[in-house]
mmCIF file of the N, C-alpha and C atoms, coordinates in Angstrom:
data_MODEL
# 
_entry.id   MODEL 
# 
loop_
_atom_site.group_PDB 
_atom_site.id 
_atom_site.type_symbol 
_atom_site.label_atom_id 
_atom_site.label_alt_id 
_atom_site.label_comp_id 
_atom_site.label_asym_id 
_atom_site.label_entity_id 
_atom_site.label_seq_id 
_atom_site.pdbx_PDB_ins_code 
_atom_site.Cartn_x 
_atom_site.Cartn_y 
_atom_site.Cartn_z 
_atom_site.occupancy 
_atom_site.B_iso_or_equiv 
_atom_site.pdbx_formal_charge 
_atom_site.auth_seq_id 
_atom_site.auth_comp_id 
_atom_site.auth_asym_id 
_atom_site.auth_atom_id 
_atom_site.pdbx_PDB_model_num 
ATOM 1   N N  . UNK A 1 1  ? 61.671 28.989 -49.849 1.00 0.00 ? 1  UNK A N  1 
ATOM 2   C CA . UNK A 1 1  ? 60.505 28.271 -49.383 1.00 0.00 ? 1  UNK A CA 1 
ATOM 3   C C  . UNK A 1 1  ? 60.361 28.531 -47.874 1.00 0.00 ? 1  UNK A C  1 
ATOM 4   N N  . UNK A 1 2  ? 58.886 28.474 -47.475 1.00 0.00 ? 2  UNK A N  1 
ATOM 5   C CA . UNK A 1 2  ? 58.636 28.956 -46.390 1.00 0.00 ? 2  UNK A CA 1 
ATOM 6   C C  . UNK A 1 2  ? 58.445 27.909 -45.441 1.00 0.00 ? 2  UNK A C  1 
ATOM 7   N N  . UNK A 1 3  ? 58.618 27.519 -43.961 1.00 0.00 ? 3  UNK A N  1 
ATOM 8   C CA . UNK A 1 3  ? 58.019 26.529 -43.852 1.00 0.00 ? 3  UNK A CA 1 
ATOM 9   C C  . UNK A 1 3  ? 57.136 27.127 -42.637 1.00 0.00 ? 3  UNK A C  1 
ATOM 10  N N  . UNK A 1 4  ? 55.795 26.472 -42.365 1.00 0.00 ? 4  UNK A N  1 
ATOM 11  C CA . UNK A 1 4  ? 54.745 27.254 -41.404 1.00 0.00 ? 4  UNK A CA 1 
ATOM 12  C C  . UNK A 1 4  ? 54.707 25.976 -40.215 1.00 0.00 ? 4  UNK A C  1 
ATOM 13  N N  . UNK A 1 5  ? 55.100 26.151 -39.077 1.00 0.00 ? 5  UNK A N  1 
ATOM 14  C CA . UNK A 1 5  ? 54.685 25.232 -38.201 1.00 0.00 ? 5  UNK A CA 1 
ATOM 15  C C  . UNK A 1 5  ? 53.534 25.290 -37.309 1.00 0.00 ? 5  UNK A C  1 
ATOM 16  N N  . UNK A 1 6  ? 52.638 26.305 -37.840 1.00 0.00 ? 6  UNK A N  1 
ATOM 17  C CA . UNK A 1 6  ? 51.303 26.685 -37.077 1.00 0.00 ? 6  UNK A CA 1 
ATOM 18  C C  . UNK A 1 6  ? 50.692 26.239 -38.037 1.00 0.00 ? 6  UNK A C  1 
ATOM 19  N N  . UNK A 1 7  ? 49.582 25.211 -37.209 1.00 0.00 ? 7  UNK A N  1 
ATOM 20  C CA . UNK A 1 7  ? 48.386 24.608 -38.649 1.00 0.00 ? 7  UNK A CA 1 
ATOM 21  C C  . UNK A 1 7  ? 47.317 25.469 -38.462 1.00 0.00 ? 7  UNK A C  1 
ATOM 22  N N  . UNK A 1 8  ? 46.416 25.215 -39.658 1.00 0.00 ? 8  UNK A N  1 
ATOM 23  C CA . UNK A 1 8  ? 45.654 26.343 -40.535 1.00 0.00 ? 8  UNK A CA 1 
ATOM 24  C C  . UNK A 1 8  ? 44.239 26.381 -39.296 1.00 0.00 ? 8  UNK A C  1 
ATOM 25  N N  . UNK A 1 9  ? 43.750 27.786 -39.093 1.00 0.00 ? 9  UNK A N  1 
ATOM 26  C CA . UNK A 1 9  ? 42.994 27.870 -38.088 1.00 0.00 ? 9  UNK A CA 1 
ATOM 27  C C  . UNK A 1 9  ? 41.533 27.348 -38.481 1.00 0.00 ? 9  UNK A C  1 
ATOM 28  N N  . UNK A 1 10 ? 40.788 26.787 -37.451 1.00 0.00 ? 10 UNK A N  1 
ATOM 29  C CA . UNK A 1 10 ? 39.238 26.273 -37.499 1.00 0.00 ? 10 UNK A CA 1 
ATOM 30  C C  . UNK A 1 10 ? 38.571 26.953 -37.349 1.00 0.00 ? 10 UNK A C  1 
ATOM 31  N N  . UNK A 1 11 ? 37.381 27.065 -36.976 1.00 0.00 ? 11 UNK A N  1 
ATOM 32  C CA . UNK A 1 11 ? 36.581 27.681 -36.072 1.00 0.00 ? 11 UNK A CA 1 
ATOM 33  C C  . UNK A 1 11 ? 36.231 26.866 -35.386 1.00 0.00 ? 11 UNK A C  1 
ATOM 34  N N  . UNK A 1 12 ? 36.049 26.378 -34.043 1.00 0.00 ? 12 UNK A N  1 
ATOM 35  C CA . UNK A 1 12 ? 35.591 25.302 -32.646 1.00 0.00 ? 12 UNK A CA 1 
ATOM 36  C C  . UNK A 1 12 ? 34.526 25.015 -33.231 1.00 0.00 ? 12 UNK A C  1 
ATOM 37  N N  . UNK A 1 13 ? 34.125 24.114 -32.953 1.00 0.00 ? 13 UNK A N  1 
ATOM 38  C CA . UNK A 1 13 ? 32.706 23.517 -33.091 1.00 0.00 ? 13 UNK A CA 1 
ATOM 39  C C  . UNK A 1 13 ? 31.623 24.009 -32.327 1.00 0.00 ? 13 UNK A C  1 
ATOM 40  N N  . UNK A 1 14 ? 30.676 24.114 -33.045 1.00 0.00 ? 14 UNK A N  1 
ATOM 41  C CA . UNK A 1 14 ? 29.640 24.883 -31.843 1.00 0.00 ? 14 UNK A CA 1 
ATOM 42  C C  . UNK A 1 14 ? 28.971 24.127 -30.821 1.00 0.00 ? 14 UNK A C  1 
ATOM 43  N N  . UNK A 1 15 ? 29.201 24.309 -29.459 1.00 0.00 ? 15 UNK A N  1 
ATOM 44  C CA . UNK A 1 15 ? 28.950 23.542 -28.356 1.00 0.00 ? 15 UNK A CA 1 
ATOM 45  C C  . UNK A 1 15 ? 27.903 24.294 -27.486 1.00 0.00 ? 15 UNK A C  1 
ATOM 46  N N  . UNK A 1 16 ? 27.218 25.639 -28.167 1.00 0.00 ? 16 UNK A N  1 
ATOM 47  C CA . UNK A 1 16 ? 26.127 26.022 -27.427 1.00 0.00 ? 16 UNK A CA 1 
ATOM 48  C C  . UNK A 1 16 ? 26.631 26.925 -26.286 1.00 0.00 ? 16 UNK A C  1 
ATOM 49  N N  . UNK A 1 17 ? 25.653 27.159 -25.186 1.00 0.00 ? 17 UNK A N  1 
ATOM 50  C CA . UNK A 1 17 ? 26.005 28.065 -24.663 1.00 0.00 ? 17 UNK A CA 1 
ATOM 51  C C  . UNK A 1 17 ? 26.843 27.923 -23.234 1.00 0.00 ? 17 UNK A C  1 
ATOM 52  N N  . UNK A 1 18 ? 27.196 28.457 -22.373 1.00 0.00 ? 18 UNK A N  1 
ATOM 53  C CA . UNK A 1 18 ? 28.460 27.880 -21.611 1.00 0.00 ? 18 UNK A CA 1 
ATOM 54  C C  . UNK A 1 18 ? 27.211 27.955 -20.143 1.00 0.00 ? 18 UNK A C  1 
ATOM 55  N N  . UNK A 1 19 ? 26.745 26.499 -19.545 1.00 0.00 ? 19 UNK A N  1 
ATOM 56  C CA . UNK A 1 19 ? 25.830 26.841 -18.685 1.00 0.00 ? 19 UNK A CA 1 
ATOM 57  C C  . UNK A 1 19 ? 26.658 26.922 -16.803 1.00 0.00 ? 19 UNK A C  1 
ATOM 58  N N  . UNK A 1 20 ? 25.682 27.961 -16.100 1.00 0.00 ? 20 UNK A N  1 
ATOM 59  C CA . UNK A 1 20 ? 26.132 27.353 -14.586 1.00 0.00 ? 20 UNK A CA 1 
ATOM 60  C C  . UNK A 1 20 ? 25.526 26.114 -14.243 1.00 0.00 ? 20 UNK A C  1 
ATOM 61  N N  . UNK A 1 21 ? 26.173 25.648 -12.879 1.00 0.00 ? 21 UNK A N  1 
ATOM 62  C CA . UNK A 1 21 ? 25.251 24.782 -12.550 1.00 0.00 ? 21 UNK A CA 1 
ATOM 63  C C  . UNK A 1 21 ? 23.647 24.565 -11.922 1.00 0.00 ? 21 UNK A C  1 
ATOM 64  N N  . UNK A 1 22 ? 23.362 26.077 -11.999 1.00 0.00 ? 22 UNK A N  1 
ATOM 65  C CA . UNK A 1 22 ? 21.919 26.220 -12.032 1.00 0.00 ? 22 UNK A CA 1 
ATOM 66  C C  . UNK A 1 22 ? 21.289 26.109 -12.852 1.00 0.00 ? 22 UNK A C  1 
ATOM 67  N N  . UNK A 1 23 ? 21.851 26.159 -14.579 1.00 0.00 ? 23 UNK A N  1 
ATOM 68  C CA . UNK A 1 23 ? 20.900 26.132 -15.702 1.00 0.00 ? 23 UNK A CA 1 
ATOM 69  C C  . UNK A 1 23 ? 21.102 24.261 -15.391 1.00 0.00 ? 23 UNK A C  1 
ATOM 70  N N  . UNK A 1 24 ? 22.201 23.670 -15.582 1.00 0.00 ? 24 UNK A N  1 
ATOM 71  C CA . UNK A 1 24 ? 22.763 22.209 -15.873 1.00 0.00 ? 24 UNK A CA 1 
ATOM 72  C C  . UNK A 1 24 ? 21.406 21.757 -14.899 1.00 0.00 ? 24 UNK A C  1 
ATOM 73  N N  . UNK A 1 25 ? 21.005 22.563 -13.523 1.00 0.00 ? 25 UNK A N  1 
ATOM 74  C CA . UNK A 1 25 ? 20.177 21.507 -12.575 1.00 0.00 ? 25 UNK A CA 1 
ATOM 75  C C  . UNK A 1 25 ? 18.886 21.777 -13.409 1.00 0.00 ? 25 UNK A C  1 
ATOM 76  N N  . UNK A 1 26 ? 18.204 22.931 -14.081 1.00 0.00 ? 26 UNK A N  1 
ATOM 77  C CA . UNK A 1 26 ? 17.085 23.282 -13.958 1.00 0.00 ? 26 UNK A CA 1 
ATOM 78  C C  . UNK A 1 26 ? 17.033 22.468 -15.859 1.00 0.00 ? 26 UNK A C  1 
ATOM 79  N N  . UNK A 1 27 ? 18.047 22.147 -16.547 1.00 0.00 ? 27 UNK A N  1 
ATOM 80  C CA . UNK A 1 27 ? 17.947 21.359 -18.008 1.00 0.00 ? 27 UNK A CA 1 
ATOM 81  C C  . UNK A 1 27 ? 17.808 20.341 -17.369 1.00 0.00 ? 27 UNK A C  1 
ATOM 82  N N  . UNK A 1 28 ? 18.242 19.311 -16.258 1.00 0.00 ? 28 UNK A N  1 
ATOM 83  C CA . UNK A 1 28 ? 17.529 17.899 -16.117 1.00 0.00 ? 28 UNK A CA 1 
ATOM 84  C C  . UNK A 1 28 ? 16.633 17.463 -15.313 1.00 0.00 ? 28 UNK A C  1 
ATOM 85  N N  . UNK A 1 29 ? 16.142 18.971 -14.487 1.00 0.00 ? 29 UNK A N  1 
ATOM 86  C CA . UNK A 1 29 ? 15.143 18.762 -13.568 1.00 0.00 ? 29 UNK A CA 1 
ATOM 87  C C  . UNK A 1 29 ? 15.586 17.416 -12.410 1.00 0.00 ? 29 UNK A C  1 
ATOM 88  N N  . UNK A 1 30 ? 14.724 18.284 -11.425 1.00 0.00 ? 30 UNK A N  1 
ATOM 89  C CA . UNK A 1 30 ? 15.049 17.272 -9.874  1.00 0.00 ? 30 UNK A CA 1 
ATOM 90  C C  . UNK A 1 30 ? 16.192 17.049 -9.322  1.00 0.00 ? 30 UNK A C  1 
ATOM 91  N N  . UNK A 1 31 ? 17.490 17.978 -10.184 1.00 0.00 ? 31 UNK A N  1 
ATOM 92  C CA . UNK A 1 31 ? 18.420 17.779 -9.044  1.00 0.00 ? 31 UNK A CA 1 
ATOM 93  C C  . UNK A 1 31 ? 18.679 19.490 -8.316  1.00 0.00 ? 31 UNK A C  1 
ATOM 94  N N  . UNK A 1 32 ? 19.974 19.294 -7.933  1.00 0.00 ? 32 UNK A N  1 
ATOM 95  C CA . UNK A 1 32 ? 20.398 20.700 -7.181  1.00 0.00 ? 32 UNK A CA 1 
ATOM 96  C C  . UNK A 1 32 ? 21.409 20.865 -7.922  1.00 0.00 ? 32 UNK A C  1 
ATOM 97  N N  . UNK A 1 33 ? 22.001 22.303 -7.666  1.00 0.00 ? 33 UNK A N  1 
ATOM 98  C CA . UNK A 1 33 ? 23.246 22.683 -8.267  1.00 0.00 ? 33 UNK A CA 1 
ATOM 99  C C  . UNK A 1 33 ? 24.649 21.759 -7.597  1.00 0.00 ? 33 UNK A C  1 
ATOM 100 N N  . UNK A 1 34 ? 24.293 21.464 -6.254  1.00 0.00 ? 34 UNK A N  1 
ATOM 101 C CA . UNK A 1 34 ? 25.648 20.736 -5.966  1.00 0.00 ? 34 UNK A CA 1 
ATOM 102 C C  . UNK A 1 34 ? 25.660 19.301 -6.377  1.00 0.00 ? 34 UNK A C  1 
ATOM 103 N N  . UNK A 1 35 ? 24.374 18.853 -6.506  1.00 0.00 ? 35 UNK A N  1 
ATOM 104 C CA . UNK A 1 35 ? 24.820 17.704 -7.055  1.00 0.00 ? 35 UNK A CA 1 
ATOM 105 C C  . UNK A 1 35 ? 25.524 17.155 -8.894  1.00 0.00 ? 35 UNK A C  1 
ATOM 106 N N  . UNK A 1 36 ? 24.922 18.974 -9.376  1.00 0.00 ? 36 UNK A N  1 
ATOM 107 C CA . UNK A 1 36 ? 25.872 19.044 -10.605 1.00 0.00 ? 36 UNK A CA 1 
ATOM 108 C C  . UNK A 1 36 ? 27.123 18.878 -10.654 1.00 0.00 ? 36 UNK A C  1 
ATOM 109 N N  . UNK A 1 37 ? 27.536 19.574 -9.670  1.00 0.00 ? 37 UNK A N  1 
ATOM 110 C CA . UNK A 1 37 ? 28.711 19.753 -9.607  1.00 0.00 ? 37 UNK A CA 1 
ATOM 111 C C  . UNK A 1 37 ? 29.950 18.873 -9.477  1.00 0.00 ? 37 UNK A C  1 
ATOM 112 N N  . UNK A 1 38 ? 29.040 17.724 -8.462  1.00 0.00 ? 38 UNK A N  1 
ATOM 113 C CA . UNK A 1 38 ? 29.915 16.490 -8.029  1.00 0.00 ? 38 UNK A CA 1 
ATOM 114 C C  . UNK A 1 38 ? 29.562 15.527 -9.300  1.00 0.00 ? 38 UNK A C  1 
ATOM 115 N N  . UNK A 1 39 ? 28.643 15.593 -10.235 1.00 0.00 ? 39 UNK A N  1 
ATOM 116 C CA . UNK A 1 39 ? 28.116 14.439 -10.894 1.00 0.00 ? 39 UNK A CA 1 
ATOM 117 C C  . UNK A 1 39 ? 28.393 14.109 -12.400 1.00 0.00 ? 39 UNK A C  1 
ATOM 118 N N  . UNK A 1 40 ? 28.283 15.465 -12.704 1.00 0.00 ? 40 UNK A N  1 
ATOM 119 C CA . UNK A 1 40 ? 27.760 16.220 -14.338 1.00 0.00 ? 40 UNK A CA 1 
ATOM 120 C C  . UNK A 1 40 ? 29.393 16.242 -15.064 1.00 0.00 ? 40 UNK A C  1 
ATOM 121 N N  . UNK A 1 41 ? 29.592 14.722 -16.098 1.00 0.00 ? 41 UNK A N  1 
ATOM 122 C CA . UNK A 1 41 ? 30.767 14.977 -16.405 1.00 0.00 ? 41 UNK A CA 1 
ATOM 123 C C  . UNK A 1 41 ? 31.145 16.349 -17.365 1.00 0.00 ? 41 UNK A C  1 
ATOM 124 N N  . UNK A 1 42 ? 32.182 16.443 -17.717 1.00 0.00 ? 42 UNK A N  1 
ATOM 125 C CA . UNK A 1 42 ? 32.604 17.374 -18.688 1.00 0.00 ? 42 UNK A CA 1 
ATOM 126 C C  . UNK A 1 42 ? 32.930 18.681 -18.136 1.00 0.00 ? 42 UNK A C  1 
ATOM 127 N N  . UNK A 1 43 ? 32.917 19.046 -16.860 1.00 0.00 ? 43 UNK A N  1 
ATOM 128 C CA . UNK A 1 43 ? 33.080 20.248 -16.455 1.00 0.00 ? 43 UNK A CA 1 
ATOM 129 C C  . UNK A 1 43 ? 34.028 21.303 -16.576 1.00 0.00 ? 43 UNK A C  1 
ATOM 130 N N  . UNK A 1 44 ? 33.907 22.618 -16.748 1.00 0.00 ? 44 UNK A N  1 
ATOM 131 C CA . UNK A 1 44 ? 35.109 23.432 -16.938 1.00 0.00 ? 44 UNK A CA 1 
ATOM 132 C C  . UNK A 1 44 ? 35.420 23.768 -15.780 1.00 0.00 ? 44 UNK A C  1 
ATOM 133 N N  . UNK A 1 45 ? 36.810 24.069 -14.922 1.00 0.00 ? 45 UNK A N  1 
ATOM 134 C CA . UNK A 1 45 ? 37.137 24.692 -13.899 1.00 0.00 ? 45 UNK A CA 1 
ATOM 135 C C  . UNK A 1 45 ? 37.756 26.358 -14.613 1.00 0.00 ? 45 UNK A C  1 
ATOM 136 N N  . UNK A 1 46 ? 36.959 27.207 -14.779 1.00 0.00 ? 46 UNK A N  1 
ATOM 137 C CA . UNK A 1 46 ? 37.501 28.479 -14.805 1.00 0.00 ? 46 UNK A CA 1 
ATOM 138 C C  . UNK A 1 46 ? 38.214 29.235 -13.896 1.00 0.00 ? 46 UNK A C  1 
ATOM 139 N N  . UNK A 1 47 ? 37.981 28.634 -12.579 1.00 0.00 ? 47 UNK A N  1 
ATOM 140 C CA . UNK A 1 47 ? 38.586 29.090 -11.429 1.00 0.00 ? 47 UNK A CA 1 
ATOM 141 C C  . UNK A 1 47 ? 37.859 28.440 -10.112 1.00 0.00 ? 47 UNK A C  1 
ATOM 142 N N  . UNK A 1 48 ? 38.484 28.458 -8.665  1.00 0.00 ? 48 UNK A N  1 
ATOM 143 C CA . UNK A 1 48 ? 38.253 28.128 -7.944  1.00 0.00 ? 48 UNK A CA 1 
ATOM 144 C C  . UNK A 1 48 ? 36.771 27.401 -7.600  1.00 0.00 ? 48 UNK A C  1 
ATOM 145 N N  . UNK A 1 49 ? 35.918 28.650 -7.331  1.00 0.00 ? 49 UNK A N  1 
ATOM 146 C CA . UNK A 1 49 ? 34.830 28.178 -7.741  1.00 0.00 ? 49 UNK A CA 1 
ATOM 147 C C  . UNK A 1 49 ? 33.832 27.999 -8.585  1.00 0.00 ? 49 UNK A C  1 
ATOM 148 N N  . UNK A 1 50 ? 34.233 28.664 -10.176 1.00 0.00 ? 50 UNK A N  1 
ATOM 149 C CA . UNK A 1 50 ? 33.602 28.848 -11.470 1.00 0.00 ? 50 UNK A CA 1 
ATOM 150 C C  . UNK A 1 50 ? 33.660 27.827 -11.896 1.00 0.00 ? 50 UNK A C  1 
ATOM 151 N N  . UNK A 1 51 ? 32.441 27.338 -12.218 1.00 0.00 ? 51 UNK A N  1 
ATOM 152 C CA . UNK A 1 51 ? 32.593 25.916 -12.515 1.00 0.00 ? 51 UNK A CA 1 
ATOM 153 C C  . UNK A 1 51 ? 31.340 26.197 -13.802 1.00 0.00 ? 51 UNK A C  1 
ATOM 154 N N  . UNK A 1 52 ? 31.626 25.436 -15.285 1.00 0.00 ? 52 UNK A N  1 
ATOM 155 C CA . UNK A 1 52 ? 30.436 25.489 -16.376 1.00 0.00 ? 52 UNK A CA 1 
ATOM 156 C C  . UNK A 1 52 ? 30.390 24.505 -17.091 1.00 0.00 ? 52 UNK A C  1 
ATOM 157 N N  . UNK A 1 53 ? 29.620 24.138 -17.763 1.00 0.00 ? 53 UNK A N  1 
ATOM 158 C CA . UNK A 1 53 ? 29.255 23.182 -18.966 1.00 0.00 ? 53 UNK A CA 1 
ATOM 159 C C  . UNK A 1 53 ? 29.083 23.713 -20.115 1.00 0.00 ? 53 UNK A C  1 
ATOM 160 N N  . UNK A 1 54 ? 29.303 23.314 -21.718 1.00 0.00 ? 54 UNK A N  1 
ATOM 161 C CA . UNK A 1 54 ? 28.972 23.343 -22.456 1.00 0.00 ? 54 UNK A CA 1 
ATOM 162 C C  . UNK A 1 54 ? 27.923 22.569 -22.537 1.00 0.00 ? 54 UNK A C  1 
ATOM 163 N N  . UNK A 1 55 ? 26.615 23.549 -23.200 1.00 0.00 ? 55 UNK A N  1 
ATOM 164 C CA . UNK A 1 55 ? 24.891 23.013 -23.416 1.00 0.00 ? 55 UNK A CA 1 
ATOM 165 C C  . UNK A 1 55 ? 25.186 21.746 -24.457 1.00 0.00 ? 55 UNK A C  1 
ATOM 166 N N  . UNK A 1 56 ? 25.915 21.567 -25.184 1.00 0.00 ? 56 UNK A N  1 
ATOM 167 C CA . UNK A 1 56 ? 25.790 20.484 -26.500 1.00 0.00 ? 56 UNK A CA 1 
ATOM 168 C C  . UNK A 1 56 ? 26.189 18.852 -25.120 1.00 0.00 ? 56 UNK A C  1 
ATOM 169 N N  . UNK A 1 57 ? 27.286 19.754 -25.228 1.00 0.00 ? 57 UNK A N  1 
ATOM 170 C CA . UNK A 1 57 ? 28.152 18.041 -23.955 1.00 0.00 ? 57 UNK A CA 1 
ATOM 171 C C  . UNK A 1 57 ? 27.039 17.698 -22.830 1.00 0.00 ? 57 UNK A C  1 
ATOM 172 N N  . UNK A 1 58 ? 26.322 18.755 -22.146 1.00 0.00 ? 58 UNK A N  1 
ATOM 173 C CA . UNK A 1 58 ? 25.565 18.125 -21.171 1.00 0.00 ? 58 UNK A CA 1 
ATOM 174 C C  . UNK A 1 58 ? 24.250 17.487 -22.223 1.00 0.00 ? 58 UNK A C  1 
ATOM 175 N N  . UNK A 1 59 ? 23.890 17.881 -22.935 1.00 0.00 ? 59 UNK A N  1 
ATOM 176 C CA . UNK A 1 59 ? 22.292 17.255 -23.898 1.00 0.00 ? 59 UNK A CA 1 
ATOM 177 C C  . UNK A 1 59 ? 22.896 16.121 -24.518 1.00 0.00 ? 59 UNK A C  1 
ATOM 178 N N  . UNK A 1 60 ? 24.187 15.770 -24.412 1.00 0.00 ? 60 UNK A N  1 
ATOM 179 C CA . UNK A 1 60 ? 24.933 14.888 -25.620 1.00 0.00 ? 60 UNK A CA 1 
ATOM 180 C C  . UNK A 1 60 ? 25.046 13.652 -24.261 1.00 0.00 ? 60 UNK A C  1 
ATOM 181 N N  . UNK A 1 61 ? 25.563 14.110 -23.037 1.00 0.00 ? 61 UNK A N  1 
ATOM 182 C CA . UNK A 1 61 ? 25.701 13.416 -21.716 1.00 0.00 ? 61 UNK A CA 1 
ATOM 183 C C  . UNK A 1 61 ? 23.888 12.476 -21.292 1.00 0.00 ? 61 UNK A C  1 
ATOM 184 N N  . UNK A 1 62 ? 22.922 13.923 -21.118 1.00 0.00 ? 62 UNK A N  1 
ATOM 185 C CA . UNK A 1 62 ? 21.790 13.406 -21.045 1.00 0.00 ? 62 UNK A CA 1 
ATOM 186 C C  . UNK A 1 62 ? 20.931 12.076 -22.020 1.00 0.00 ? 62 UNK A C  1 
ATOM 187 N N  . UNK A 1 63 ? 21.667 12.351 -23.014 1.00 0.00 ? 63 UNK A N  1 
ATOM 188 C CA . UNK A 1 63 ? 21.176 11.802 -24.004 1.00 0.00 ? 63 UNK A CA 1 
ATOM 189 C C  . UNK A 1 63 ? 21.698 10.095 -24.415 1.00 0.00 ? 63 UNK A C  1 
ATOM 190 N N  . UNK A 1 64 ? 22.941 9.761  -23.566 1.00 0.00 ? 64 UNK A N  1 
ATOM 191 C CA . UNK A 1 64 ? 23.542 8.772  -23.510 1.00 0.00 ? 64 UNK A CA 1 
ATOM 192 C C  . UNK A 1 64 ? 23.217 7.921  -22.503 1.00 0.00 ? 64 UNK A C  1 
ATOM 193 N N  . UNK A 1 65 ? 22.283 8.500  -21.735 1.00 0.00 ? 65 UNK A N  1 
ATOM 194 C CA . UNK A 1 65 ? 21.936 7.746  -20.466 1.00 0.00 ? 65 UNK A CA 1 
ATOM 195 C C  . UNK A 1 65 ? 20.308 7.688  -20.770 1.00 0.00 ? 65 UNK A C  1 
ATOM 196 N N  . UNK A 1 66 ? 19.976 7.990  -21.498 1.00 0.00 ? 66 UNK A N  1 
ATOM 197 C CA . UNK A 1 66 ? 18.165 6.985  -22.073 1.00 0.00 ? 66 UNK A CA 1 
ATOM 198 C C  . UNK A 1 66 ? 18.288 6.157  -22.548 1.00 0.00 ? 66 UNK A C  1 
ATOM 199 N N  . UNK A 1 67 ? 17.867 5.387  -22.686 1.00 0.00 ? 67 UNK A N  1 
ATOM 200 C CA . UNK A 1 67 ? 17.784 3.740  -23.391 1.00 0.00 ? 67 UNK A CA 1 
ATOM 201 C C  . UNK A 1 67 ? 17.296 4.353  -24.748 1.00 0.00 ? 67 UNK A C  1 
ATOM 202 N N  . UNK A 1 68 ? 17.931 3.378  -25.655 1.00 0.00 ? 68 UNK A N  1 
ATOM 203 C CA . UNK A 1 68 ? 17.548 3.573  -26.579 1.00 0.00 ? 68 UNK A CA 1 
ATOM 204 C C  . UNK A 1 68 ? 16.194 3.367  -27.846 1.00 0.00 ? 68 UNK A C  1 
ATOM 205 N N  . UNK A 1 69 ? 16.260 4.197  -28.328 1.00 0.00 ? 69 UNK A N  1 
ATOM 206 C CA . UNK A 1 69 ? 14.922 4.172  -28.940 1.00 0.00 ? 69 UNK A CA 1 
ATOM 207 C C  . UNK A 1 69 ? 13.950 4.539  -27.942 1.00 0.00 ? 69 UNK A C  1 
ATOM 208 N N  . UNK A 1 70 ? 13.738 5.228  -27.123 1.00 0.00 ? 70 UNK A N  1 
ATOM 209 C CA . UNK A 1 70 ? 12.936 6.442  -26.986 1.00 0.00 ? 70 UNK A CA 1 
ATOM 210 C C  . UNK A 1 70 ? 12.771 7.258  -26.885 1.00 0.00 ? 70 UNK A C  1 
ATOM 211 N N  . UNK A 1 71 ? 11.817 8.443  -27.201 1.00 0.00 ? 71 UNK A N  1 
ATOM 212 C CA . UNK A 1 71 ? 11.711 9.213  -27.281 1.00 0.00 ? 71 UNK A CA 1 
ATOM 213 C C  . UNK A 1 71 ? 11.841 10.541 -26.368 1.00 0.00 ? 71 UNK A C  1 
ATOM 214 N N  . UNK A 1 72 ? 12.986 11.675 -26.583 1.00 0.00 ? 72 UNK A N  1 
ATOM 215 C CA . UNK A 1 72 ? 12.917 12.827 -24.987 1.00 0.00 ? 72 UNK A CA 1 
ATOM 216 C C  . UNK A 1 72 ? 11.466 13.032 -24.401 1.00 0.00 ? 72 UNK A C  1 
# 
């Protein structure tokens, strides 16, 4: 008998596309890229200054901060 201590692979969930903080400013309109940067939870640090979002987490972020029941 075999025993496997690696569990069985997924595929990630699809979280859309990986944005800078120029797409993140220009998807909620009226801000700047630096204020993405300091503001916009969920961020990836790829490196020093590479900084991105997943499109699902920021629309999922945006979307938690409308009151509810209305409409985008």
């Amino acid at each position: 008998m075999t025993l496997s201590l690696v569990p069985p692979l997924h595929p990630p969930p699809d979280r859309g596309r990986l944005l800078d903080p120029e797409a993140v400013a220009a998807l909620i309109g009226g801000v700047s890229p630096a204020w993405v940067r300091r503001n916009v939870p969920g961020k990836l640090d790829l490196g020093h200054s590479t900084k991105r979002w997943w499109e699902a987490d920021v629309r999922a972020w945006l979307d938690s901060l409308r009151p509810s029941g209305t409409a985008p």
